[in-house]
N, CA, C and O of each residue as an XYZ file, in Angstrom:
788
protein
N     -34.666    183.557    -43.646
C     -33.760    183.697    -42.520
C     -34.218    182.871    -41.314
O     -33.430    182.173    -40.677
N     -35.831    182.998    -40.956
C     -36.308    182.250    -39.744
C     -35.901    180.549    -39.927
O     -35.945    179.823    -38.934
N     -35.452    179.923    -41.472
C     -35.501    178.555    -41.609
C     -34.047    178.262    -41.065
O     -33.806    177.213    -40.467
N     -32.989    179.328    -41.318
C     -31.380    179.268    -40.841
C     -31.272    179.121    -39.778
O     -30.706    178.131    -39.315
N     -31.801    180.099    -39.032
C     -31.548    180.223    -37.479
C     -32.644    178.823    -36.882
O     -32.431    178.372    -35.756
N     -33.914    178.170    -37.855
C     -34.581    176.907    -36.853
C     -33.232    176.215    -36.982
O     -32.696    175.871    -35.928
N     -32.403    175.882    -38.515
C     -31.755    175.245    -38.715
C     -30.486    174.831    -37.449
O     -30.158    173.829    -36.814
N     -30.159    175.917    -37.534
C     -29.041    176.533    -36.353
C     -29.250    175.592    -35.361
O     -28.673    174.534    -35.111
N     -30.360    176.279    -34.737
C     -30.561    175.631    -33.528
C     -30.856    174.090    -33.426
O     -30.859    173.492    -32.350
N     -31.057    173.616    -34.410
C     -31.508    172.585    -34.493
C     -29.988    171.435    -34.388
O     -29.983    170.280    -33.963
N     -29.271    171.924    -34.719
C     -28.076    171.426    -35.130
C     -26.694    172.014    -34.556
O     -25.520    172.011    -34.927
N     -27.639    172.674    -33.135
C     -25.963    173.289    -32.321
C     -25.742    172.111    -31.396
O     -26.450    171.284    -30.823
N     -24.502    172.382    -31.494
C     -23.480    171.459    -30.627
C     -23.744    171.406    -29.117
O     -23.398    172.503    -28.678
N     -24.222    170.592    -28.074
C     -24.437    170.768    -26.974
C     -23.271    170.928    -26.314
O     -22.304    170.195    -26.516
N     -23.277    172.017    -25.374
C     -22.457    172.531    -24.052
C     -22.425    172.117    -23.064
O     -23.499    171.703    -22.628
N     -21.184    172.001    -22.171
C     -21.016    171.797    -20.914
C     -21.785    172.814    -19.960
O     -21.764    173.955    -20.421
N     -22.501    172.686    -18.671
C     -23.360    173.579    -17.603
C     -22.498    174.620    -17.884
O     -21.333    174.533    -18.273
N     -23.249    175.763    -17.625
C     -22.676    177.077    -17.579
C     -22.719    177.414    -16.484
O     -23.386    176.651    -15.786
N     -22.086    178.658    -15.728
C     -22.423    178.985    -14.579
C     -23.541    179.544    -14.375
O     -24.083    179.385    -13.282
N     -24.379    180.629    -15.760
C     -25.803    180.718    -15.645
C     -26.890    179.531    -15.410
O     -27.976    179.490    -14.832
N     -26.019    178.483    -16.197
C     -27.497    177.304    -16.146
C     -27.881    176.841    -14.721
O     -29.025    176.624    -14.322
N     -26.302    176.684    -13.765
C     -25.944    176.124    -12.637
C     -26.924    177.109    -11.784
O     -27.670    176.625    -10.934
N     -26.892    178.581    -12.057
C     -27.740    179.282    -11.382
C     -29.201    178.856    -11.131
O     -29.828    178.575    -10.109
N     -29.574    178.927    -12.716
C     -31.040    178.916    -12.997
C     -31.235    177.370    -11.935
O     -32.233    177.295    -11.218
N     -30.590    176.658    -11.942
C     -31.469    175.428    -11.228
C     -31.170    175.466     -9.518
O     -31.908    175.086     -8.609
N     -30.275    175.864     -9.478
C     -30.597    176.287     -7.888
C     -31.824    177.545     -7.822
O     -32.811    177.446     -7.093
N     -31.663    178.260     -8.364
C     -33.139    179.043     -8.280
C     -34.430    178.261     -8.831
O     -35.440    178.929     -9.050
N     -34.439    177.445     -8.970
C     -35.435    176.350     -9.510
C     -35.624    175.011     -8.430
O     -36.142    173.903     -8.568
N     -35.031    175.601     -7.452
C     -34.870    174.605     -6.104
C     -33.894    173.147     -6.170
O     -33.693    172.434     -5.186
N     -33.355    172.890     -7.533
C     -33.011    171.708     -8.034
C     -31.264    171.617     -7.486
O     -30.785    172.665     -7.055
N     -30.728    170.862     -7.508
C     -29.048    170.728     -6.986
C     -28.125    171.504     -7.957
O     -28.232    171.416     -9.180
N     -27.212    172.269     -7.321
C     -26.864    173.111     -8.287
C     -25.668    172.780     -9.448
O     -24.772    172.124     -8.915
N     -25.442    173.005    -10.651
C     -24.882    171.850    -11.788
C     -23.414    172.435    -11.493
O     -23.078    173.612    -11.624
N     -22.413    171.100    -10.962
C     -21.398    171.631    -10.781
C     -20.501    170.454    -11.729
O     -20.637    169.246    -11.925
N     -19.502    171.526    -12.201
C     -18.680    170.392    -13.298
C     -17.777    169.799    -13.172
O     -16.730    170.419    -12.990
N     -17.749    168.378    -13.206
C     -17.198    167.121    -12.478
C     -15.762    167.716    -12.168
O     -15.314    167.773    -11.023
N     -14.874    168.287    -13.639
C     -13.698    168.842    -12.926
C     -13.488    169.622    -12.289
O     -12.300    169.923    -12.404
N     -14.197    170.460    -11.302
C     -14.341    171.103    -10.460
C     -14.573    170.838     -8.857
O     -14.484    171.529     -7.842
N     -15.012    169.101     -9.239
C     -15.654    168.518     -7.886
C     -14.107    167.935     -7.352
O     -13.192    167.569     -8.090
N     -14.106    167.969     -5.669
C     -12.647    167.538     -5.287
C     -12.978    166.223     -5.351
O     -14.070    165.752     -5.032
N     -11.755    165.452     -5.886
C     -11.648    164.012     -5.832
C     -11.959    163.445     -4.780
O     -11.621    164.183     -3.854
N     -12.444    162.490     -4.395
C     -12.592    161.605     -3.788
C     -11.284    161.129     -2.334
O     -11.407    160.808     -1.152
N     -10.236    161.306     -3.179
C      -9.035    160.777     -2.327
C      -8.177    161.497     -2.287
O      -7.052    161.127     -1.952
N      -8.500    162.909     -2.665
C      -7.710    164.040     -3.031
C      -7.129    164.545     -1.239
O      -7.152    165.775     -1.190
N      -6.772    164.087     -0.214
C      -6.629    164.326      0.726
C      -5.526    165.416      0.873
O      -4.587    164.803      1.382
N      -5.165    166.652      0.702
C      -4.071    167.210      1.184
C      -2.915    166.466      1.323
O      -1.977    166.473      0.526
N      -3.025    165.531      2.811
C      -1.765    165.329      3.084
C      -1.499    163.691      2.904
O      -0.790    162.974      3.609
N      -2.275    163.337      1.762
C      -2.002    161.736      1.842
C      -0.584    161.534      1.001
O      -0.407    162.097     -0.079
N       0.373    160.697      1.594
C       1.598    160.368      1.270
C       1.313    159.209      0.708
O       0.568    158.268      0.982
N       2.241    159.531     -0.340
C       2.486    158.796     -1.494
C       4.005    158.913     -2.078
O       4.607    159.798     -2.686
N       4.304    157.765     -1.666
C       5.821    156.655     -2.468
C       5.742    156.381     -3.417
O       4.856    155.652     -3.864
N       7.200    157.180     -4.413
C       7.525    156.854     -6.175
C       8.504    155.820     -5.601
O       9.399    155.904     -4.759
N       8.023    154.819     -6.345
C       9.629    154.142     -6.043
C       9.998    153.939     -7.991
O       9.029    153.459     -8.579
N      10.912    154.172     -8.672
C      10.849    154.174    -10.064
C      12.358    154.654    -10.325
O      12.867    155.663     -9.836
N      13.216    153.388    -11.523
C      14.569    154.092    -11.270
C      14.784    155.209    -12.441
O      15.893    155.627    -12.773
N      13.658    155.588    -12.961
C      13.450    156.850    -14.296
C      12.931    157.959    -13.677
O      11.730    158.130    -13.464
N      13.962    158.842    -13.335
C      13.856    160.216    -12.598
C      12.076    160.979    -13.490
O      11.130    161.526    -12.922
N      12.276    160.671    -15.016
C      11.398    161.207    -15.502
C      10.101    161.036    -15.117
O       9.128    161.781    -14.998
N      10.431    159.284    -14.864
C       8.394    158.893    -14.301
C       7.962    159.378    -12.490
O       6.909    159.604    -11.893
N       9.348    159.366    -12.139
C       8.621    160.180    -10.551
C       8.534    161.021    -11.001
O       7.355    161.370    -11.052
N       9.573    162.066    -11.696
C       8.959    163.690    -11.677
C       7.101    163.723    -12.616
O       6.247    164.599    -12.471
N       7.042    162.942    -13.169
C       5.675    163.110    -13.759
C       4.384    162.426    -12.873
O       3.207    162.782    -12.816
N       4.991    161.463    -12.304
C       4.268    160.923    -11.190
C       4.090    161.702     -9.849
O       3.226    161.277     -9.083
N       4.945    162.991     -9.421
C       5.160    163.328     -8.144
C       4.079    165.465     -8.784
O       3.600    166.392     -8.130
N       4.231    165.197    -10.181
C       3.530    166.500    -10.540
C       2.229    166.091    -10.900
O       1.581    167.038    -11.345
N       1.495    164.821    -10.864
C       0.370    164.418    -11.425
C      -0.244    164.696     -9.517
O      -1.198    165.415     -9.220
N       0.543    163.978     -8.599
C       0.048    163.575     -7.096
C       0.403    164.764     -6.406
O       0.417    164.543     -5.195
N       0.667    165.822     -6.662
C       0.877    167.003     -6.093
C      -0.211    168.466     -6.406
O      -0.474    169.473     -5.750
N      -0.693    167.868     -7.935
C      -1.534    168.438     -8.382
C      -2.721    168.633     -7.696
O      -3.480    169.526     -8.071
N      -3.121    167.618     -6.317
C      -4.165    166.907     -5.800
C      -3.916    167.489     -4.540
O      -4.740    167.324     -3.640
N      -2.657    168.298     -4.314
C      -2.466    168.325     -2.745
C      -1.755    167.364     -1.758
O      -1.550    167.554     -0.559
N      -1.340    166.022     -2.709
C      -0.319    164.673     -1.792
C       0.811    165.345     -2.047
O       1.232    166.025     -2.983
N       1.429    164.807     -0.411
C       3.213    164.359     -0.121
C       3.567    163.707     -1.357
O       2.906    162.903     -2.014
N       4.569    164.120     -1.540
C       5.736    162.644     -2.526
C       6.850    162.305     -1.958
O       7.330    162.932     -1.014
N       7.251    161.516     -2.360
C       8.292    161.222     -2.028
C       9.000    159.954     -3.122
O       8.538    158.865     -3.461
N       9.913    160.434     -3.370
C      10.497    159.393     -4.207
C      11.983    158.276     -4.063
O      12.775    158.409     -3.131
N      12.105    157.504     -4.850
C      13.653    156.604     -4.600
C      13.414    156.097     -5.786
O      12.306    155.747     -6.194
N      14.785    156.021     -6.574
C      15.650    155.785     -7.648
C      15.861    154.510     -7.966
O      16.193    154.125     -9.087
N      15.553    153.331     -6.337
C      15.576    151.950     -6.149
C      14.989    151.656     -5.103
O      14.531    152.446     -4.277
N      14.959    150.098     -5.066
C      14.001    149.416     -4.036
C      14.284    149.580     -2.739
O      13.541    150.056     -1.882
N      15.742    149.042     -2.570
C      16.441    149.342     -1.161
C      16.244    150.964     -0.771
O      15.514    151.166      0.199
N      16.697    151.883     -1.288
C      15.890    153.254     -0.538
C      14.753    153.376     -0.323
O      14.436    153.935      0.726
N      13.724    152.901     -1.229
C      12.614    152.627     -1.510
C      12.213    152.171     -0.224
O      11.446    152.863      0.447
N      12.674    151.011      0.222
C      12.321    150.328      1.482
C      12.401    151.221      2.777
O      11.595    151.549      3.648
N      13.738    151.472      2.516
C      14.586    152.516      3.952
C      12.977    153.958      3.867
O      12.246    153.971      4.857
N      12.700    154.811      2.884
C      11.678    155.595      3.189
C      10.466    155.079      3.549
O       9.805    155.640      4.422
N      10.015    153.926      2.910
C       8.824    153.511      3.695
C       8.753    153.332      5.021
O       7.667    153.616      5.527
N       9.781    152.860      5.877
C      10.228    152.550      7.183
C      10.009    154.446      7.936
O       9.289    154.860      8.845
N      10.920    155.094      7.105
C      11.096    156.876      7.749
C       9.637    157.481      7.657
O       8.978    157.626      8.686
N       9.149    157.825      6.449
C       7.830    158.486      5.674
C       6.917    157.619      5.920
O       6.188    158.435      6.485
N       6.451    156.860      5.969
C       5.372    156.223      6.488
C       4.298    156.413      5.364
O       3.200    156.905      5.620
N       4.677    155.981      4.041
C       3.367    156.575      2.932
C       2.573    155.686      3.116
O       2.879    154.593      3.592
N       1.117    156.118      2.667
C      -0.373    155.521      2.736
C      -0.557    154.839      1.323
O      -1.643    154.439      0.902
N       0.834    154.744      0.538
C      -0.039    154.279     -0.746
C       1.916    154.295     -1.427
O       2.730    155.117     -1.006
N       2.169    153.501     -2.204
C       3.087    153.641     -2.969
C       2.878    152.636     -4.463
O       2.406    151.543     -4.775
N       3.545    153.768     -5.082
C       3.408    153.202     -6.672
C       5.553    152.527     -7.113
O       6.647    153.091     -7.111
N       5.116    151.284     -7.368
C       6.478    150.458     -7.556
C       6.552    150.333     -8.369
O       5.469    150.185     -8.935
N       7.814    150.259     -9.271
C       8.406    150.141    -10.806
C       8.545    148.567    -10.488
O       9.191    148.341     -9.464
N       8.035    147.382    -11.207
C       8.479    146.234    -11.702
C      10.115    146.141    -11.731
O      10.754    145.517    -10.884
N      10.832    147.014    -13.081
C      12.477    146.512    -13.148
C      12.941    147.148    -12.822
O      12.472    148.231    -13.170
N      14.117    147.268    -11.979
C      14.743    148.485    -10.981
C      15.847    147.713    -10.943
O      15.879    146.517    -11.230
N      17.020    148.576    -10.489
C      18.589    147.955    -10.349
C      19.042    147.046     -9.609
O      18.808    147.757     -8.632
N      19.529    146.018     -9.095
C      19.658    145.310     -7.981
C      18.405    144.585     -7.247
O      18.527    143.365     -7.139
N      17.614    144.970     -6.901
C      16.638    144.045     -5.965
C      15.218    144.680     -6.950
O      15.048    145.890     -7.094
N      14.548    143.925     -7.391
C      13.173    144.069     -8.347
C      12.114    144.263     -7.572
O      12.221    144.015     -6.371
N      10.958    144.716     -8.077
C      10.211    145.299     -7.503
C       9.080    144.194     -6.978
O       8.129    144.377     -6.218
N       9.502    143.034     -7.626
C       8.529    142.065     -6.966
C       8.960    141.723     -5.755
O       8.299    141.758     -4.717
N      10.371    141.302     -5.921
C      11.361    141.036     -4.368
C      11.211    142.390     -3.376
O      11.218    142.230     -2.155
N      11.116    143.332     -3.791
C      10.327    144.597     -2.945
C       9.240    144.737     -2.232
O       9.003    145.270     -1.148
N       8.558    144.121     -3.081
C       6.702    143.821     -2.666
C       6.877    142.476     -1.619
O       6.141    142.460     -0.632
N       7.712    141.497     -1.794
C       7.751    140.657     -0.739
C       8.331    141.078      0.773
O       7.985    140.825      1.927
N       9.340    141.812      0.182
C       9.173    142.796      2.177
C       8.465    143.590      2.584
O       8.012    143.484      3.724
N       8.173    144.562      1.825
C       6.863    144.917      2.523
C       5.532    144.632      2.771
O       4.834    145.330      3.507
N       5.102    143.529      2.129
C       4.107    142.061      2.109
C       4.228    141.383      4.058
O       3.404    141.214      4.957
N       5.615    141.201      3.927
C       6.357    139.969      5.253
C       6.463    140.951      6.150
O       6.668    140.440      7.250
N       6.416    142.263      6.217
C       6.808    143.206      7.802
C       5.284    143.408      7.927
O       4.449    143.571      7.038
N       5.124    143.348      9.429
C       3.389    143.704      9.625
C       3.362    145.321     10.124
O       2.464    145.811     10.809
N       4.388    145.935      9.691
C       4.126    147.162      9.974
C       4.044    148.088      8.218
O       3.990    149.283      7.928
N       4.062    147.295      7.698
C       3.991    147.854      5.940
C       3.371    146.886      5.268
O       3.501    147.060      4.056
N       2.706    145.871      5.562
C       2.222    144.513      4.807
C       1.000    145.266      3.907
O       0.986    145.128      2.684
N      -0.223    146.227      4.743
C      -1.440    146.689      4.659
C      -1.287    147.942      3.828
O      -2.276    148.675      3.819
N      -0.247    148.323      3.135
C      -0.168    149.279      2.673
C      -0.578    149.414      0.730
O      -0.013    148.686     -0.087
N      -1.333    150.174      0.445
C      -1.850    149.504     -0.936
C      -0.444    149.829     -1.831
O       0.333    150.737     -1.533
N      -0.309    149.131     -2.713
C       1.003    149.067     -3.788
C       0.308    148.893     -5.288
O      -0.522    148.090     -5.715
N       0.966    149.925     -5.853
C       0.092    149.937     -7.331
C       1.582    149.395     -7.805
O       2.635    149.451     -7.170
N       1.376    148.938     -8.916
C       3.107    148.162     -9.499
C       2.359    149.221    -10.765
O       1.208    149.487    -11.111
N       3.970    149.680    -11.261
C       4.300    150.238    -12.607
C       5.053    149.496    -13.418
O       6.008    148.885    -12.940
N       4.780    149.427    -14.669
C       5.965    148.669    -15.762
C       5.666    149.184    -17.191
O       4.547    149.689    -17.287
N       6.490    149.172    -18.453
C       6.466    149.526    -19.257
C       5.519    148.640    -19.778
O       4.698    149.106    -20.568
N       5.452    146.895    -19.356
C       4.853    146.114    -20.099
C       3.746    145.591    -19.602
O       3.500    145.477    -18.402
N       2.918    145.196    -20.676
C       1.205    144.680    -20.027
C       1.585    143.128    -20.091
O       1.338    142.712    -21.223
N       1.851    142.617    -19.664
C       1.843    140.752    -19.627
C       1.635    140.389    -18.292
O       2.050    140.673    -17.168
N       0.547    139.390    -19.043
C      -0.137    138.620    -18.037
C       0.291    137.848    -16.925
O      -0.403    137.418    -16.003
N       1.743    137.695    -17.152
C       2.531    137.058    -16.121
C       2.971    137.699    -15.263
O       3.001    137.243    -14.120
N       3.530    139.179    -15.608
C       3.870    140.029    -14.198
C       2.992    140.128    -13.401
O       3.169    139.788    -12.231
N       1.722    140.668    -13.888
C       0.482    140.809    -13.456
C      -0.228    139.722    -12.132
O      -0.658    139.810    -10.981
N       0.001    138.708    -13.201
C      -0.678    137.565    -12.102
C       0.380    137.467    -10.899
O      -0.008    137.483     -9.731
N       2.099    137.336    -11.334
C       3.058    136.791    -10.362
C       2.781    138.022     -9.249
O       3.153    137.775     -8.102
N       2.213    139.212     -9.476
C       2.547    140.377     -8.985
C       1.361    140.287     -7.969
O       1.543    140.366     -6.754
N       0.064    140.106     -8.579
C      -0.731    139.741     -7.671
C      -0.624    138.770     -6.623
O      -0.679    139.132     -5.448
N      -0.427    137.185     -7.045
C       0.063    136.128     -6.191
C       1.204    136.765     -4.768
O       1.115    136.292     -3.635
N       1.964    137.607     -5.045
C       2.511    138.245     -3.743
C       2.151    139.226     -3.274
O       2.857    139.727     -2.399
N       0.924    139.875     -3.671
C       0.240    141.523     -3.125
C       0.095    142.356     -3.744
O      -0.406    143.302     -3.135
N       0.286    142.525     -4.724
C      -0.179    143.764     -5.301
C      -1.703    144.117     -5.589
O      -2.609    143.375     -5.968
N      -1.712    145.783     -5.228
C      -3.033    145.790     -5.539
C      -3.477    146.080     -6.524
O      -4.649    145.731     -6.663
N      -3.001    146.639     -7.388
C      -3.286    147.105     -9.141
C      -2.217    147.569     -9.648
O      -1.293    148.084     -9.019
N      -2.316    147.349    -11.253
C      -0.962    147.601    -12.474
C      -1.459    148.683    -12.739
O      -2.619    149.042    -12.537
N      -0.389    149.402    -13.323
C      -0.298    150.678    -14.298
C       0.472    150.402    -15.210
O       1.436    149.697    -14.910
N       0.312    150.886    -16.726
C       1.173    150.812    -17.414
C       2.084    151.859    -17.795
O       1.615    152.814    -17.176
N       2.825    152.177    -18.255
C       3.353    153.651    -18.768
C       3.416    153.537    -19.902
O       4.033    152.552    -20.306
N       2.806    154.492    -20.934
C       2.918    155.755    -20.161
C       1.381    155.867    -19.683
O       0.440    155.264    -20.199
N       1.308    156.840    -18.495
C      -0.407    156.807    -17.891
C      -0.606    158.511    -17.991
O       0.193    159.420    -18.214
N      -2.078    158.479    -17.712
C      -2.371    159.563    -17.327
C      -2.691    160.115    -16.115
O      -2.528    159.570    -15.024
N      -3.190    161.305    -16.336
C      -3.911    162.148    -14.877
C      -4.651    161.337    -13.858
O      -4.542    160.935    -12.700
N      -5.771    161.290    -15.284
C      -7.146    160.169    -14.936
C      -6.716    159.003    -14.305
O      -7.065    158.507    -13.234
N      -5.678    158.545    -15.369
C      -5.817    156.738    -14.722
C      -4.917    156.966    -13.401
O      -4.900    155.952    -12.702
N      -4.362    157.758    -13.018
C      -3.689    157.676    -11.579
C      -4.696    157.579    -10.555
O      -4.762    156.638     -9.764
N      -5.761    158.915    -10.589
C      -6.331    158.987     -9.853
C      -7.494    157.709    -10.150
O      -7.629    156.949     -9.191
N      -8.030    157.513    -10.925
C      -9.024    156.852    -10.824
C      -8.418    154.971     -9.971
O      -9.113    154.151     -9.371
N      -6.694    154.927    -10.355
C      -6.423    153.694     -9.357
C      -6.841    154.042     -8.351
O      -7.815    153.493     -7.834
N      -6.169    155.112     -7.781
C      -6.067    155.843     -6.163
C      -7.522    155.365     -5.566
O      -7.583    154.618     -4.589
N      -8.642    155.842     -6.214
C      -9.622    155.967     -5.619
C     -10.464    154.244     -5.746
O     -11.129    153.772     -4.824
N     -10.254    153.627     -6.921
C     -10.139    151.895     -6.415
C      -9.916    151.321     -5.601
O     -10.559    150.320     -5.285
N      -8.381    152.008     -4.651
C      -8.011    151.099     -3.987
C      -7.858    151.776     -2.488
O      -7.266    151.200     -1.576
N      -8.528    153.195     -2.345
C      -8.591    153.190     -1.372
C     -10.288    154.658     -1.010
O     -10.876    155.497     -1.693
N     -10.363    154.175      0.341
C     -12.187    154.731      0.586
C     -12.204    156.218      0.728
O     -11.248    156.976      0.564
N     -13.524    156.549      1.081
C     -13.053    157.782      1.387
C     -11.989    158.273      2.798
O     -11.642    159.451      2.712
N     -11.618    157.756      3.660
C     -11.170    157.670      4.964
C     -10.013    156.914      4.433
O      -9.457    156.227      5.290
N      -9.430    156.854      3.073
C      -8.682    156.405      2.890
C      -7.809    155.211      3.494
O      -6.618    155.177      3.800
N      -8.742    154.314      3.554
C      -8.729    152.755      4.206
C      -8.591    151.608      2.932
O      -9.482    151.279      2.149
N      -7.506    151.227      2.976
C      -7.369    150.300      1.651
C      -8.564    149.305      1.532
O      -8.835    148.390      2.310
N      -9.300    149.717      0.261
C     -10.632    148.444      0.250
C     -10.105    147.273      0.383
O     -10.944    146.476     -0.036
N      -9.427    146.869      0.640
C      -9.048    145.045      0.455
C      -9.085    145.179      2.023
O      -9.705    144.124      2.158
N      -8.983    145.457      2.847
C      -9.126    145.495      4.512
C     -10.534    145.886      4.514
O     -11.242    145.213      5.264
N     -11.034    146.697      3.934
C     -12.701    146.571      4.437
C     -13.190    145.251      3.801
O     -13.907    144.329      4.190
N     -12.682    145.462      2.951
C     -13.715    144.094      1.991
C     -13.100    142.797      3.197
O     -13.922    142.058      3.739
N     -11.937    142.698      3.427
C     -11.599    141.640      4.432
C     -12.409    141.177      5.609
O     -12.760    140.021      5.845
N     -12.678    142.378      6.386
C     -13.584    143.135      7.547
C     -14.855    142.390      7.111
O     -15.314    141.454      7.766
N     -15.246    142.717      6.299
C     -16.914    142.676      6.022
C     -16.945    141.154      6.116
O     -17.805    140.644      6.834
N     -15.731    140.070      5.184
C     -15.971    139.040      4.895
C     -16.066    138.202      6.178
O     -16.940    137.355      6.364
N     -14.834    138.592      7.275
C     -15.301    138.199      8.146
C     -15.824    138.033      9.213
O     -15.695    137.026      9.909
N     -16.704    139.338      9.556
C     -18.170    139.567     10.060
C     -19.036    138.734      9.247
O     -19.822    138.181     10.016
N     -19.238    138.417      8.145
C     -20.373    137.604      7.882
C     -19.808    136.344      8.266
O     -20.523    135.684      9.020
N     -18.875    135.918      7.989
C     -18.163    134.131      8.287
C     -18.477    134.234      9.781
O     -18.772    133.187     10.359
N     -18.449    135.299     10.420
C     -18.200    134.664     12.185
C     -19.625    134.109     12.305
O     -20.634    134.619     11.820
N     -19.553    133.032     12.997
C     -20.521    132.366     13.703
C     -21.516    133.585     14.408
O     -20.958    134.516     14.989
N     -22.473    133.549     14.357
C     -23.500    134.416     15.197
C     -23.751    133.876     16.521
O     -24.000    132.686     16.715
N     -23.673    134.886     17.564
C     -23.187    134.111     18.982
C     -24.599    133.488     19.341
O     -25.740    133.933     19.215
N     -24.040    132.149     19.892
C     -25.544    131.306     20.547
C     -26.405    132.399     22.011
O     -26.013    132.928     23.051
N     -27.615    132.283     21.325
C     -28.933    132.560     22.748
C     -28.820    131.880     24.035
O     -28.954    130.744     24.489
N     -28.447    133.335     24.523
C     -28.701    132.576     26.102
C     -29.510    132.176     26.567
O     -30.564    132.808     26.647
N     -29.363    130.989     27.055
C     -30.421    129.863     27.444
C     -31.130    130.311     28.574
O     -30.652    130.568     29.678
N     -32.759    130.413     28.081
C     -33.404    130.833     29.887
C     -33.197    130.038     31.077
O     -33.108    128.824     31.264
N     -33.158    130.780     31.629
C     -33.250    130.545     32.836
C     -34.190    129.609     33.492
O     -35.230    130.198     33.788
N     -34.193    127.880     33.949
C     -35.259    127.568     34.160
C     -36.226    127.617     35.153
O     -35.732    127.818     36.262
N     -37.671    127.480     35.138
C     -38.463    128.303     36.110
C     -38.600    127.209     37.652
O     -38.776    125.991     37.680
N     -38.455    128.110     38.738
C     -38.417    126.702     39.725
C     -39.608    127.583     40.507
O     -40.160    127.123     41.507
């Protein structure tokens, strides 16, 4: 019997932290084991607004129950032109754009809110059914900040979200901008002493 149970043990399946284990190491002075899905996201802000623009009622409603799950605003439009008109009203911090949409496309979308400097800075994830390298690149070449494909998940929503924007929820492409040009600026010339008379 003692060879079953070495056996056993020898060959059990490892577990996720328990809440006893989590104990034992805070009583062991060590950080206490907390499990990643338990930890709040990163960009999980309550009230960060977030724009569906998508003309498939189905992918906002799955898109607006994935970003609600987190505690974000939604807000959605059926097409680009409303699409536009709420970004102007709602003021979202982040919107996810469908590529093919009825009447005005989502790239011609991304170019007005690209050209107004009151929505230019706003991060834009593009959605499309299809992975080709050409939307992608054309999509980038006018602003976009990252693709999704559909169908997506939980994960990959959030894990864009938190790509493309900090904790203070500041689109990295403006810090990274920031940083680049603080190092490019010229370092200001030494004032020249004063000469001695």
């Amino acid at each position: 019997m003692e060879i079953f149970s070495g056996l056993r043990a020898l060959f059990k399946k490892p577990t996720s932290p328990t809440a006893e284990t989590a104990r034992s190491a805070e009583q062991e002075g060590g950080p206490p084991l907390v499990d990643r899905r338990l930890r709040k996201r990163l960009n999980a802000r309550d009230d960060l607004r977030v724009l569906v623009i998508d003309d498939s009622p189905t992918v906002c409603a799955a898109l607006k129950k994935i970003l609600r799950s987190a505690g974000c605003i939604t807000y959605q439009a059926l097409d680009a032109e409303s699409g536009l008109e709420m970004v102007q009203t709602e003021k979202p911090e982040l919107i996810f754009l469908d590529i093919v949409l009825p009447r005005m496309n989502g790239f011609s979308a991304l170019r007005h809110l690209r050209r107004d400097p009151a929505t230019r800075d706003i991060p834009v994830i593009m959605i499309s059914g299809n992975e080709q390298a050409t939307e992608q690149f054309f999509g980038s070449a006018i602003g976009a900040d990252d693709f999704m494909k559909k169908p997506f998940s939980r994960s990959e929503v959030f894990a864009r979200i938190e790509r493309l924007l900090d904790a203070d929820l500041v689109p990295r492409r403006l810090v990274s901008a920031a940083t680049a040009a603080a190092i490019a600026a010229p370092a200001p010339a030494p004032n020249a002493a004063a000469p001695n008379r």
